[in-house]
Biopython code that builds the backbone (N, CA, C, O; Angstrom):
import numpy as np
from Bio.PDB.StructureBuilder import StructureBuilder

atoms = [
    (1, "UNK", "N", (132.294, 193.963, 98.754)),
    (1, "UNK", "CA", (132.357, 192.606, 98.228)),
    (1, "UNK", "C", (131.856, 192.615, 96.780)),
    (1, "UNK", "O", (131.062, 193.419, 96.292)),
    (2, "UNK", "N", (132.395, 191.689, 96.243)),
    (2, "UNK", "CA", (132.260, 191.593, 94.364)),
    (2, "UNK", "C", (130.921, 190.689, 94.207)),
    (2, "UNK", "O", (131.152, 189.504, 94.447)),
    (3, "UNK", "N", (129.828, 190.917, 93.926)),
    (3, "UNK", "CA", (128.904, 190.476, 93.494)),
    (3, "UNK", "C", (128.803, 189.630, 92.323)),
    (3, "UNK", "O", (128.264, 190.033, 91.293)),
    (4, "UNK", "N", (129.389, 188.265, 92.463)),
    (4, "UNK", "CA", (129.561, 187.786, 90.915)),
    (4, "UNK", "C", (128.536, 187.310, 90.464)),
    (4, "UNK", "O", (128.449, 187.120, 89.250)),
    (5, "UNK", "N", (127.469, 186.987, 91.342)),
    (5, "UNK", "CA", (126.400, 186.735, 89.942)),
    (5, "UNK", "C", (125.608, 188.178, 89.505)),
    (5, "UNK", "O", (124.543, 187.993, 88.916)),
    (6, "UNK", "N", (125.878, 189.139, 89.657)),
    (6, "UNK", "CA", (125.452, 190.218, 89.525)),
    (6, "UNK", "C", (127.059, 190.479, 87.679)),
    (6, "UNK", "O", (127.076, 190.546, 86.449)),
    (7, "UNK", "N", (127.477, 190.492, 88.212)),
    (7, "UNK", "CA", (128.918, 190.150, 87.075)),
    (7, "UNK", "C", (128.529, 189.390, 86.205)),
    (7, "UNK", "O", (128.171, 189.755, 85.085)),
    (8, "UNK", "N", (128.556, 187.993, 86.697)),
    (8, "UNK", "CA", (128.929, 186.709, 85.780)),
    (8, "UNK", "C", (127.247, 185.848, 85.361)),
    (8, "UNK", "O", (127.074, 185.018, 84.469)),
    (9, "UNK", "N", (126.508, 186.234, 86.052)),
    (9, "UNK", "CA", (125.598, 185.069, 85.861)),
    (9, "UNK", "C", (124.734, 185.280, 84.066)),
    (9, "UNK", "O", (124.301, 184.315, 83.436)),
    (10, "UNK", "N", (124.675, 186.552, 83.631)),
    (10, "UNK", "CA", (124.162, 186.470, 82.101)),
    (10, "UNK", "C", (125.266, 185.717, 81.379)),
    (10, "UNK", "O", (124.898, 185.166, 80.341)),
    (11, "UNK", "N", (126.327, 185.604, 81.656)),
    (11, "UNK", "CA", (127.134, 184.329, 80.858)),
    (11, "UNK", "C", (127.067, 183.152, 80.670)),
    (11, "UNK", "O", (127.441, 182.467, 79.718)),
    (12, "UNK", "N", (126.284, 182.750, 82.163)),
    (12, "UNK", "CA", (125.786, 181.140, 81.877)),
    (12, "UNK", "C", (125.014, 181.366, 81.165)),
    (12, "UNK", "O", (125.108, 180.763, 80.096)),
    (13, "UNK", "N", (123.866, 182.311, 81.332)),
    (13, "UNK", "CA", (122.406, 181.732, 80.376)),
    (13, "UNK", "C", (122.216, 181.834, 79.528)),
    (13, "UNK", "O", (121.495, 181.130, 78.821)),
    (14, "UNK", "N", (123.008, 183.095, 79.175)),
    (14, "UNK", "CA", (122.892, 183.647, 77.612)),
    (14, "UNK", "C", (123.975, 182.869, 76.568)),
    (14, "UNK", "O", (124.559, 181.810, 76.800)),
    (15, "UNK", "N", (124.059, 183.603, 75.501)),
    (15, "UNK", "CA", (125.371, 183.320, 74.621)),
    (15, "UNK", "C", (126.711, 184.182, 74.787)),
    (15, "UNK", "O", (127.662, 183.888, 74.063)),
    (16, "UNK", "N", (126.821, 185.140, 75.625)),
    (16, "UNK", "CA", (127.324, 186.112, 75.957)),
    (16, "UNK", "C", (128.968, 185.222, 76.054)),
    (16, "UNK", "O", (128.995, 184.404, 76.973)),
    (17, "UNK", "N", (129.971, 185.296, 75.409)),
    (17, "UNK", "CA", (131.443, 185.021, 75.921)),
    (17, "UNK", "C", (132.326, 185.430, 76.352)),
    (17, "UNK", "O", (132.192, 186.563, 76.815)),
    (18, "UNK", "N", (133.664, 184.801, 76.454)),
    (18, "UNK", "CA", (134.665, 185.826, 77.164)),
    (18, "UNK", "C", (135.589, 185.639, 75.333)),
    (18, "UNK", "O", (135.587, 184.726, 74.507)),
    (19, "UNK", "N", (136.152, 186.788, 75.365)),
    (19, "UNK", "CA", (136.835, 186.752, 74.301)),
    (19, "UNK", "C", (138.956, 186.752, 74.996)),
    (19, "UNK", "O", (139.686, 187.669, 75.371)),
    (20, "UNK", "N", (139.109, 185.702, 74.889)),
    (20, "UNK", "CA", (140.529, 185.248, 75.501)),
    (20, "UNK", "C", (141.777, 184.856, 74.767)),
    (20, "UNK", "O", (142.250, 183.732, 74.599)),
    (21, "UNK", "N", (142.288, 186.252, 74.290)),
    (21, "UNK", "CA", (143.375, 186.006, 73.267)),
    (21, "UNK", "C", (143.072, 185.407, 71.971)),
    (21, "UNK", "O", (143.479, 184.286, 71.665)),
    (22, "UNK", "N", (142.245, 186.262, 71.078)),
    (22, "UNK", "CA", (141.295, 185.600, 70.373)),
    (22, "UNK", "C", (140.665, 184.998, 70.001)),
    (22, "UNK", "O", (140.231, 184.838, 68.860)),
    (23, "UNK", "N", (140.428, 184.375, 71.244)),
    (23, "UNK", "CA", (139.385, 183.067, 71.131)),
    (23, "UNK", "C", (138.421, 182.747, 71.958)),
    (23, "UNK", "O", (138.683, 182.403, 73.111)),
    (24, "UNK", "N", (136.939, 182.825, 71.407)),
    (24, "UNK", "CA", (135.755, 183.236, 72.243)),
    (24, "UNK", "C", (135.479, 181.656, 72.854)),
    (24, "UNK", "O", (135.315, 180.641, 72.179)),
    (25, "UNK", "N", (135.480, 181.768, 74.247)),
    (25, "UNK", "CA", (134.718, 181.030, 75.465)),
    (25, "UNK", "C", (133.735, 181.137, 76.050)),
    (25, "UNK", "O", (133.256, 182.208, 76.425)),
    (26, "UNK", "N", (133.237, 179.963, 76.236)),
    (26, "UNK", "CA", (132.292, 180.300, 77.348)),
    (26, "UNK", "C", (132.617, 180.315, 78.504)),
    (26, "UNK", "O", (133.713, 179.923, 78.904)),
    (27, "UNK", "N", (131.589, 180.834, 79.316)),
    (27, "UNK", "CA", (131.323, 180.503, 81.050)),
    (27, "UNK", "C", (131.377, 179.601, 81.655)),
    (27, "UNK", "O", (130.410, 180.049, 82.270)),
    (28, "UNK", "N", (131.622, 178.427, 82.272)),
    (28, "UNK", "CA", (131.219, 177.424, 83.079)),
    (28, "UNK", "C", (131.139, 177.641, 84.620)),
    (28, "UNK", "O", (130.809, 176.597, 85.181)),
    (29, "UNK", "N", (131.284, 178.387, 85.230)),
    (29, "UNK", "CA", (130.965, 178.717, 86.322)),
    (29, "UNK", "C", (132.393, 180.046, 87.212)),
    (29, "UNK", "O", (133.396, 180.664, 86.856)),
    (30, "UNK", "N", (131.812, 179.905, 88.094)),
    (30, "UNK", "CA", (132.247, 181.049, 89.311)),
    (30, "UNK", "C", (132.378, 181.160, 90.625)),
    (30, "UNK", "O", (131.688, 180.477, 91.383)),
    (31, "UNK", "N", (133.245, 182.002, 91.041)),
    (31, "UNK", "CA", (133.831, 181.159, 92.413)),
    (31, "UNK", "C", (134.489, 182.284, 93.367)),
    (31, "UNK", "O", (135.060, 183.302, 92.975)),
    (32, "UNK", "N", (134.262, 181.832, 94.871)),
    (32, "UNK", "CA", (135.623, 182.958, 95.705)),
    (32, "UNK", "C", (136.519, 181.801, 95.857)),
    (32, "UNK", "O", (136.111, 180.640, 95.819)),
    (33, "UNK", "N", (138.076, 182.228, 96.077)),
    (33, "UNK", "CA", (139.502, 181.947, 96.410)),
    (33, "UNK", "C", (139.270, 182.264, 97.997)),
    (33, "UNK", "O", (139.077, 183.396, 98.440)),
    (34, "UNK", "N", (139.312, 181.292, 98.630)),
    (34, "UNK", "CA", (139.913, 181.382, 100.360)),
    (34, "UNK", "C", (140.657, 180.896, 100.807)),
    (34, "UNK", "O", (140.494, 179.680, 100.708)),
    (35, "UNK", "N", (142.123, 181.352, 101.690)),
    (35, "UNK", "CA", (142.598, 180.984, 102.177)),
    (35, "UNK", "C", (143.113, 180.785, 103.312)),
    (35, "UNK", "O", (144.241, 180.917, 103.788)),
    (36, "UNK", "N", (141.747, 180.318, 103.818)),
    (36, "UNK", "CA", (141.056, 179.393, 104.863)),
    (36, "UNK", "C", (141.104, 180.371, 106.079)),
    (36, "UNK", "O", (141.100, 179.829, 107.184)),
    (37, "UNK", "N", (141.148, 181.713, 106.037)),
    (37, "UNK", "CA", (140.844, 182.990, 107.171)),
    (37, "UNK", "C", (139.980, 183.855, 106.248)),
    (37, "UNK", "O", (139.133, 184.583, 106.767)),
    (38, "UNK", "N", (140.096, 183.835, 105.230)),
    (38, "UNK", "CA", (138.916, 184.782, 104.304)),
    (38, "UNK", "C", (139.212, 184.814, 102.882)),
    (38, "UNK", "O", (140.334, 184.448, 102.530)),
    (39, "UNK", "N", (138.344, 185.212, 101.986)),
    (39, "UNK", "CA", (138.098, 185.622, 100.620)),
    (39, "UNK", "C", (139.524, 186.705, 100.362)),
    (39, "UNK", "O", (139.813, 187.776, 100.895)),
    (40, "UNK", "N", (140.276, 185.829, 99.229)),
    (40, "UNK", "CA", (141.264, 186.531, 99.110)),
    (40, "UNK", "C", (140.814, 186.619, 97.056)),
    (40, "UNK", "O", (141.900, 186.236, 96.623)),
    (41, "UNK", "N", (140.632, 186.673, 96.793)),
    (41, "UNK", "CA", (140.158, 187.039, 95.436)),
    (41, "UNK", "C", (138.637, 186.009, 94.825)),
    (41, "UNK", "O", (137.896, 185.432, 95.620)),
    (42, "UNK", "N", (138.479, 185.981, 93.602)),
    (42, "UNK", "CA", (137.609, 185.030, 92.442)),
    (42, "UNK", "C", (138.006, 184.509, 91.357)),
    (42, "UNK", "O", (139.114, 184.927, 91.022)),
    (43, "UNK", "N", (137.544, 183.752, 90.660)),
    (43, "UNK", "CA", (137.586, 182.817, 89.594)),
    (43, "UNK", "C", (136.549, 183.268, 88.609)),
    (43, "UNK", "O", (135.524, 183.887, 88.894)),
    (44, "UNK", "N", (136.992, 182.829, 87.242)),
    (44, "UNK", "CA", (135.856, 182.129, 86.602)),
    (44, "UNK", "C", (136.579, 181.144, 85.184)),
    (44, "UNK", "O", (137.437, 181.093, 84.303)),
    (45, "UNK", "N", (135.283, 180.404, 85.931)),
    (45, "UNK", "CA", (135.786, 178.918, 84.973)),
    (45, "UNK", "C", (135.303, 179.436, 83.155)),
    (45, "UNK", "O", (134.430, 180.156, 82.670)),
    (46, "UNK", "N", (136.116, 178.830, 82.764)),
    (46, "UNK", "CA", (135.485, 178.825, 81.181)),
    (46, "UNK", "C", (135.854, 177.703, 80.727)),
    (46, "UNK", "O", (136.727, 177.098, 81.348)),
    (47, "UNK", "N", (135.120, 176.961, 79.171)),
    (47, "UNK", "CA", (135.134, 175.633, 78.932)),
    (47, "UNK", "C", (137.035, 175.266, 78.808)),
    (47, "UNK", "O", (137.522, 174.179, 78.497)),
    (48, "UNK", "N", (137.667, 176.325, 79.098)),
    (48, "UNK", "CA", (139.290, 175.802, 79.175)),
    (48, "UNK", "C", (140.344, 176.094, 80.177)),
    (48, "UNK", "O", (141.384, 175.560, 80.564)),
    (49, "UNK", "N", (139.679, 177.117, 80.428)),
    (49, "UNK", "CA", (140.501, 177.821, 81.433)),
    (49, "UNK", "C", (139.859, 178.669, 82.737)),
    (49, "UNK", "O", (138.825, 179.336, 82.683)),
    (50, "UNK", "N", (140.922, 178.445, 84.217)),
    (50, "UNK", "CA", (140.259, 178.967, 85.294)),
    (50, "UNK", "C", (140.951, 180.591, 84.897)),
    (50, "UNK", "O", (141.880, 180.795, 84.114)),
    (51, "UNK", "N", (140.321, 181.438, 85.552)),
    (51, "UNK", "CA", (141.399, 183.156, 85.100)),
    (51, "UNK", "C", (140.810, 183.569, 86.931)),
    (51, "UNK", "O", (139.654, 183.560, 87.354)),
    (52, "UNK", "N", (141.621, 183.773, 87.405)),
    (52, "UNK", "CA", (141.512, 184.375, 88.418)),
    (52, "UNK", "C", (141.872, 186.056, 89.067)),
    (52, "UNK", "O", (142.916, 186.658, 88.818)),
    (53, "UNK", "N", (141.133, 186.408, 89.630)),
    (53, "UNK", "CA", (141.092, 187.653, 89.850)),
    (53, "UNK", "C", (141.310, 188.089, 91.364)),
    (53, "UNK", "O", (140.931, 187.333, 92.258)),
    (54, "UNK", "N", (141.945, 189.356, 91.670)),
    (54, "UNK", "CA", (142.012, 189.823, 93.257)),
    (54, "UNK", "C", (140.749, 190.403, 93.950)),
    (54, "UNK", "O", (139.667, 190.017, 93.509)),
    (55, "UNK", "N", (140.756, 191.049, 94.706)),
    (55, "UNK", "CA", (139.305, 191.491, 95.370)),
    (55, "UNK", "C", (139.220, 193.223, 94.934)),
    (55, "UNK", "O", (138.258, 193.947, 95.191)),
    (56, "UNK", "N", (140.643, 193.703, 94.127)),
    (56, "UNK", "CA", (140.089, 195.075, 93.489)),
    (56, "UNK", "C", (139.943, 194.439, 92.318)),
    (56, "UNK", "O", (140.237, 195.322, 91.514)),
    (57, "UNK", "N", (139.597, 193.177, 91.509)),
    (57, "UNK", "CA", (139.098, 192.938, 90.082)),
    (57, "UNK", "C", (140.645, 192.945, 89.552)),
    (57, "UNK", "O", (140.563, 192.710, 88.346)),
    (58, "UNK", "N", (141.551, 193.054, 89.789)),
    (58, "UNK", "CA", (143.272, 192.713, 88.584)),
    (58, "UNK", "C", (143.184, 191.554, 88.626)),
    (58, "UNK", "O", (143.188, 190.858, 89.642)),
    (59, "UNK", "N", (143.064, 191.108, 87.182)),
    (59, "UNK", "CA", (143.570, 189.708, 86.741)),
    (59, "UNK", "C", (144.600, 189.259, 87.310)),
    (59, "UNK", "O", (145.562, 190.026, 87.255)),
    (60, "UNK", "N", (144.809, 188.028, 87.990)),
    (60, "UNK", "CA", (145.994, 187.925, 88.344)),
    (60, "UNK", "C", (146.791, 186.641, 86.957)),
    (60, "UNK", "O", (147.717, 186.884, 86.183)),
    (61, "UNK", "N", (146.204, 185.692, 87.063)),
    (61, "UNK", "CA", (147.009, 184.502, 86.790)),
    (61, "UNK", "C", (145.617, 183.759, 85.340)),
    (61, "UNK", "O", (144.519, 184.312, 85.283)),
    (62, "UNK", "N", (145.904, 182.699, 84.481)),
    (62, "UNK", "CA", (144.572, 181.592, 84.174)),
    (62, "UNK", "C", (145.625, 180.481, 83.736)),
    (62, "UNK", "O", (146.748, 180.442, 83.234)),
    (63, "UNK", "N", (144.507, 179.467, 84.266)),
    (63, "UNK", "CA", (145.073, 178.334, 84.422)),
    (63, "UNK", "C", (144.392, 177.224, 83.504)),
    (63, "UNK", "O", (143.168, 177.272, 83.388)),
    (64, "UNK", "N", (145.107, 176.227, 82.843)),
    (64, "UNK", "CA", (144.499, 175.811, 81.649)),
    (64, "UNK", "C", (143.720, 174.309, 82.583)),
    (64, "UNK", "O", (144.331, 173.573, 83.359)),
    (65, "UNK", "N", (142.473, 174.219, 82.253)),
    (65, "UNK", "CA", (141.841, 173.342, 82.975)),
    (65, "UNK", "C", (142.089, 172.025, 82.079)),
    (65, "UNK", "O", (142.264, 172.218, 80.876)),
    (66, "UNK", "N", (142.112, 171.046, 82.437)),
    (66, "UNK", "CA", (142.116, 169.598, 82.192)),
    (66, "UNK", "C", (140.891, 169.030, 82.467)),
    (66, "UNK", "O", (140.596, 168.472, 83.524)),
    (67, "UNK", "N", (139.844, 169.248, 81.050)),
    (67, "UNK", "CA", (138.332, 168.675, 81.301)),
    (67, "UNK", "C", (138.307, 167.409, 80.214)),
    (67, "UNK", "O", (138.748, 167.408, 79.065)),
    (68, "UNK", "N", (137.799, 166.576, 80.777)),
    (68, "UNK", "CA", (137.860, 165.299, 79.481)),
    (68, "UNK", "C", (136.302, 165.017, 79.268)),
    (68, "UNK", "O", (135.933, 164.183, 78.441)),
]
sb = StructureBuilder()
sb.init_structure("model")
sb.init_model(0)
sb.init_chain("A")
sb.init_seg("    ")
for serial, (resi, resn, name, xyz) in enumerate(atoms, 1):
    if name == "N":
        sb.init_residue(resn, " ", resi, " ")
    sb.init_atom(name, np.array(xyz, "f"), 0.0, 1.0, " ", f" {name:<3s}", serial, name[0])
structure = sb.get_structure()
């Protein structure tokens, strides 16, 4: 199993970003994908976008969030 705050959690606290097609983000949080029999990959939110990942870590998809 993927340990994401072991991964992700110095991103909330620190200044630490994701750098996303040249353009540095932050963190806003982190997440498992279930579909609803078990953990089929993770997330992580950033101030624009969700980017989701499988359970060997391949990026799969990111999705542009709608935050107002």
């Amino acid at each position: 199993m993927i340990t994401l705050d072991a991964k992700y959690h110095d991103y909330l606290t620190s200044g630490k970003t994701f750098d996303l097609d040249g353009c540095r983000e932050r963190v806003t949080g982190y997440g498992y994908n279930c579909d609803g029999t078990g953990i089929t990959g993770y997330y992580v939110n950033t101030e624009n976008w969700r980017l989701n990942y499988d359970l060997q870590e391949r990026f799969l998809n990111k999705e542009e969030l709608y935050v107002r």
